[in-house]
Backbone bond lengths (Angstrom), bond angles and torsions (degrees), N, CA, C in turn:
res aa  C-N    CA-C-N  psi(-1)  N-CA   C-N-CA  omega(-1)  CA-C   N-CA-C  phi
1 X - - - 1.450 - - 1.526 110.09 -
2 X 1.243 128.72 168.44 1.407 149.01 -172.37 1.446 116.86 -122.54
3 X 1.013 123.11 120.42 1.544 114.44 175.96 1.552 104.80 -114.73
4 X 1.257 128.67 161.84 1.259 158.05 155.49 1.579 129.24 -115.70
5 X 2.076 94.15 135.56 1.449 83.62 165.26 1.849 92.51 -142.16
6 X 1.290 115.42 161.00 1.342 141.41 -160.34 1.621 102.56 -115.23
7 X 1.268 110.07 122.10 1.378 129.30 156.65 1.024 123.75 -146.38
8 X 1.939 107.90 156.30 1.693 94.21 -179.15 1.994 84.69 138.98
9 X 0.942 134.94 -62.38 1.261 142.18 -133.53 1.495 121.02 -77.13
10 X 1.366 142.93 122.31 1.126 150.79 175.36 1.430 129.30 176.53
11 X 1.424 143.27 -169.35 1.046 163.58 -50.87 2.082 99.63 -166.86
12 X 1.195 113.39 71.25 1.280 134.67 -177.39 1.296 119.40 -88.53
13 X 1.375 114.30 138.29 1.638 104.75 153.54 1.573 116.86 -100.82
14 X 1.332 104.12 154.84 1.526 106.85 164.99 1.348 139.62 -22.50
15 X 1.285 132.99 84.66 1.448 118.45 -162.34 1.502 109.98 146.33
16 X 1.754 95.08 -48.65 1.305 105.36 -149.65 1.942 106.85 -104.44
17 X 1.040 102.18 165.04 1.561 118.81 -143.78 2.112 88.85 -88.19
18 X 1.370 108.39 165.82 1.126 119.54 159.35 1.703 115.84 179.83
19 X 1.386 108.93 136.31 1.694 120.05 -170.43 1.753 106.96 -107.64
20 X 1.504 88.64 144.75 1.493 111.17 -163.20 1.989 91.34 -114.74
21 X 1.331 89.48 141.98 1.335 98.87 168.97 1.978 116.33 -123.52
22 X 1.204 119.07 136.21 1.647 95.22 163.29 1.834 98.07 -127.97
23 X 1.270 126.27 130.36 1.341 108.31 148.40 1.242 142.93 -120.75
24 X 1.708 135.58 135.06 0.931 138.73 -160.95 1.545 114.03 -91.35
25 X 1.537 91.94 157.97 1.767 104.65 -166.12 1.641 95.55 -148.33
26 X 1.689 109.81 172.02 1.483 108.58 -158.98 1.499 110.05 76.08
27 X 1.577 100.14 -163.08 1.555 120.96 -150.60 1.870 99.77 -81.52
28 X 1.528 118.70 79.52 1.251 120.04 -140.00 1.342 91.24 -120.60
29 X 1.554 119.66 7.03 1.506 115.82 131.30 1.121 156.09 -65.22
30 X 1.692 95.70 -8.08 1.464 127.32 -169.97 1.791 103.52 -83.11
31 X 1.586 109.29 -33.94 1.255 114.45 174.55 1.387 145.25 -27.23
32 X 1.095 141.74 134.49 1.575 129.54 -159.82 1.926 91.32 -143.00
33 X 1.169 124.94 -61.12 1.289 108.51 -179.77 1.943 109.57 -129.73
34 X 1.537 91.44 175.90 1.826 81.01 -179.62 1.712 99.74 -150.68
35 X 1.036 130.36 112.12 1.283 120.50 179.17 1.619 110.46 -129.23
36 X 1.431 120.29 -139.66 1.233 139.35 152.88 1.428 122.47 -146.47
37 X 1.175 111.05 158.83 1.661 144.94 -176.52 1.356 111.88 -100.99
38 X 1.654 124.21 154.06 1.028 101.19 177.88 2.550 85.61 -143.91
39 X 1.402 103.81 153.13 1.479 81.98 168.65 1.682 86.72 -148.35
40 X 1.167 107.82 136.87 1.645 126.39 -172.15 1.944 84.07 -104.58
41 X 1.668 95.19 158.41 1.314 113.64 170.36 1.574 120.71 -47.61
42 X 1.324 129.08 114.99 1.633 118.74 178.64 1.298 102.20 77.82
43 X 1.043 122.35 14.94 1.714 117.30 -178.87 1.619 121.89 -111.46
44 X 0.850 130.05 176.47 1.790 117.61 160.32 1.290 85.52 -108.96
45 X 1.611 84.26 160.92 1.616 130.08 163.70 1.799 111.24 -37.87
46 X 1.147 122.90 130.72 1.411 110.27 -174.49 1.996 105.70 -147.03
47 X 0.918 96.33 125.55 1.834 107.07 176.02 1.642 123.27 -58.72
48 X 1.355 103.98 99.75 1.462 126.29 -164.84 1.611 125.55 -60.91
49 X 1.384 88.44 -68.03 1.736 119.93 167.47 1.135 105.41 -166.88
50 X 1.291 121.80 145.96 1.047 139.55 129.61 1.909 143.27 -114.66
51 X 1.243 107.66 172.26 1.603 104.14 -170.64 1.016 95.10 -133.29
52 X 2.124 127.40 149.61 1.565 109.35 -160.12 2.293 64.38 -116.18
53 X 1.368 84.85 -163.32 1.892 104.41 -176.95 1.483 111.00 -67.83
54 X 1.535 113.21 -24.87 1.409 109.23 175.60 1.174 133.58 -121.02
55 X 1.669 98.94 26.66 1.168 126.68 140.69 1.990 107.39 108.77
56 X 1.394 109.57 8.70 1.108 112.83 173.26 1.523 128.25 -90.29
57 X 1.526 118.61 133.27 1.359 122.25 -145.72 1.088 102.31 -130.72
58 X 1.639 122.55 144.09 1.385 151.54 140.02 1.419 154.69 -69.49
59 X 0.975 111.39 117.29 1.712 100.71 -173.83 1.595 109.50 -122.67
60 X 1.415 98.37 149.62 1.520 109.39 160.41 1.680 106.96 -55.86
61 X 1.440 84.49 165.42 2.017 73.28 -178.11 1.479 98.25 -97.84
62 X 1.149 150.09 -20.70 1.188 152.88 84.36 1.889 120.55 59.89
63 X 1.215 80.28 -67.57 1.695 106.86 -172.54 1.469 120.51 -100.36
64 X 1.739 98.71 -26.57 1.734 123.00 -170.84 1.805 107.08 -49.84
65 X 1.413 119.92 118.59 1.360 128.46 -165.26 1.590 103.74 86.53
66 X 1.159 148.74 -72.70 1.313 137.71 -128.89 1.901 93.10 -106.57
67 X 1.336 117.91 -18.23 1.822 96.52 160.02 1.608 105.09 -130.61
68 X 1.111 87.55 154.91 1.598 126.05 -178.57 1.808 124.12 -92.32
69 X 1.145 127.44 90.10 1.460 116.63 -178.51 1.304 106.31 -106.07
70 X 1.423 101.06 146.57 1.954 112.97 -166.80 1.656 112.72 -139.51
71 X 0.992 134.44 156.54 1.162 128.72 161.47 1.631 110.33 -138.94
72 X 1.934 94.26 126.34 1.709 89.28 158.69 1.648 124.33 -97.94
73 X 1.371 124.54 103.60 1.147 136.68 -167.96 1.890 118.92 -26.60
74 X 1.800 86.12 -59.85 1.327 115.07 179.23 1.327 98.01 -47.41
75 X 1.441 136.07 -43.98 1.556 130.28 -144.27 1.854 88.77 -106.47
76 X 1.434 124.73 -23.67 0.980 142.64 -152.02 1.665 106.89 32.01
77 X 1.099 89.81 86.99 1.846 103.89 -166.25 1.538 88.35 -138.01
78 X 1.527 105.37 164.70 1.501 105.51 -177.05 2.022 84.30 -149.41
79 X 1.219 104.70 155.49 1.639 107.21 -165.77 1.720 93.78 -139.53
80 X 1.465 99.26 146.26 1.623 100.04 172.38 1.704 94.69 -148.20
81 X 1.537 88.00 122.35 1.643 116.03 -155.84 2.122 82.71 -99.35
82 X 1.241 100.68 118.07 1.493 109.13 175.58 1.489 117.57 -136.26
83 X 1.921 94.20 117.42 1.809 101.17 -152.11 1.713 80.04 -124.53
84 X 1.348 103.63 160.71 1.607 126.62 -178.37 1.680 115.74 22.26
85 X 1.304 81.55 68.77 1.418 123.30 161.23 1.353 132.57 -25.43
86 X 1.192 140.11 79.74 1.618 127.31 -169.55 1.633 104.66 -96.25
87 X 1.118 109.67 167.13 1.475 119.30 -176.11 1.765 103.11 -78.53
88 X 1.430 124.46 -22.42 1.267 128.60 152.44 1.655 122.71 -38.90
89 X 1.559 89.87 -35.35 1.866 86.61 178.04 1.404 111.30 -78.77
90 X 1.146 130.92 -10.03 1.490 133.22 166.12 1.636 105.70 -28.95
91 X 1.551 100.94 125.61 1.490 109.97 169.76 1.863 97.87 149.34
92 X 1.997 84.68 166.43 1.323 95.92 -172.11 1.765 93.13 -80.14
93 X 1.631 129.44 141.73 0.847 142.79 138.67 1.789 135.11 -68.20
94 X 1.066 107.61 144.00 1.596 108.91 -153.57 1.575 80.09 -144.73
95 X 1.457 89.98 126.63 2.052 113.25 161.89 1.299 93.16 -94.16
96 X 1.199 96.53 145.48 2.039 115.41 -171.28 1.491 82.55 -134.45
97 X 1.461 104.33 131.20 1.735 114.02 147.47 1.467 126.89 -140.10
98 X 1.031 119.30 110.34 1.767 151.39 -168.61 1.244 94.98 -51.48
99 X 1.415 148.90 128.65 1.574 136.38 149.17 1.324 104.59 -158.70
100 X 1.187 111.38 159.39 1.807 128.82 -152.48 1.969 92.11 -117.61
101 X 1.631 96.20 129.92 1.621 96.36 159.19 1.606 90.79 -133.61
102 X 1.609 91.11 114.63 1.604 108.58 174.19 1.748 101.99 70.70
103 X 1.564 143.83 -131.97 0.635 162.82 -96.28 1.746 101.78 -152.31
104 X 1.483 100.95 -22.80 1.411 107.52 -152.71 1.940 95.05 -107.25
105 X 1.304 102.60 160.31 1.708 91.18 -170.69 1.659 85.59 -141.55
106 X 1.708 99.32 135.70 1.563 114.77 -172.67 1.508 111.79 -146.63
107 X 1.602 116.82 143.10 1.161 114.55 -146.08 1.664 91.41 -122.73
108 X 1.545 122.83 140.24 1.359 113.03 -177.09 1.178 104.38 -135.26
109 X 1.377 116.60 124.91 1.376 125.30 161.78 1.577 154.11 -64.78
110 X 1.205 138.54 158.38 1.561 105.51 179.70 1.745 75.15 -101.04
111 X 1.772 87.10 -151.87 1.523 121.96 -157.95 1.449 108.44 -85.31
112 X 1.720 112.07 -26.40 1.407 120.53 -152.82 1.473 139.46 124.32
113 X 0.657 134.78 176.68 1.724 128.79 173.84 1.539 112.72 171.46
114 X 1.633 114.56 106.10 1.605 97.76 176.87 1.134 112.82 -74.51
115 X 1.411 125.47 170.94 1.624 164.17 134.61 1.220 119.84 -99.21
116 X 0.937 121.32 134.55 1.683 138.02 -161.05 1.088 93.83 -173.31
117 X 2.287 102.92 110.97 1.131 121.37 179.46 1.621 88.23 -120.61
118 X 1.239 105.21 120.55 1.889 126.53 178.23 1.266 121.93 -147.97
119 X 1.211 116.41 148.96 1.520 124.79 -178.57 1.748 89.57 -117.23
């Protein structure tokens, strides 16, 4: 199994930038992708970014230009770099990590992390 934990998250104004961390622990060879989630009030759950193992990345279109997702392997950490900020990005953020035991493919979550973009 894979565990996650989420840091990084708080209390922004409009404009202004803020970085997300998640890092993983356990069988973190098993890994295949690592991104983030994002779920705003009354909203569903929605696919943020992600980064696959060889380093190819995704964005919401949403997010496309203004965040950045990275991973340092060594640290097996995954980072989501979030610049000019709208009050739209409001919501709990969720580290997602993709990893395979055997045949079978399972997705693990962290705990959460707000963002709160306010003037």
């Amino acid at each position: 199994q894979v565990q996650v934990v989420e840091s990084g998250g708080g209390l922004v104004q409009p404009g202004e930038s803020l970085r997300l961390s998640c890092v993983a622990s356990g069988n973190i060879n098993t890994i295949r992708a690592m991104g983030w989630s994002r779920q705003a009030p009354g909203k569903q759950r929605e696919q943020v970014a992600s980064m696959s193992n060889d380093g190819i990345a995704n964005y919401a279109d949403a997010v496309k230009d203004r965040f950045t997702v990275s991973r340092d392997n060594a640290k097996s950490t995954v980072y989501l770099q979030m610049n000019s900020l709208k009050s739209e990005d409001t919501a709990v953020y969720y580290c997602k990590v993709e990893y395979r035991s055997g045949t079978t493919g399972f997705i693990s979550w962290g705990q959460g992390t707000q963002v709160t973009v306010s003037s």
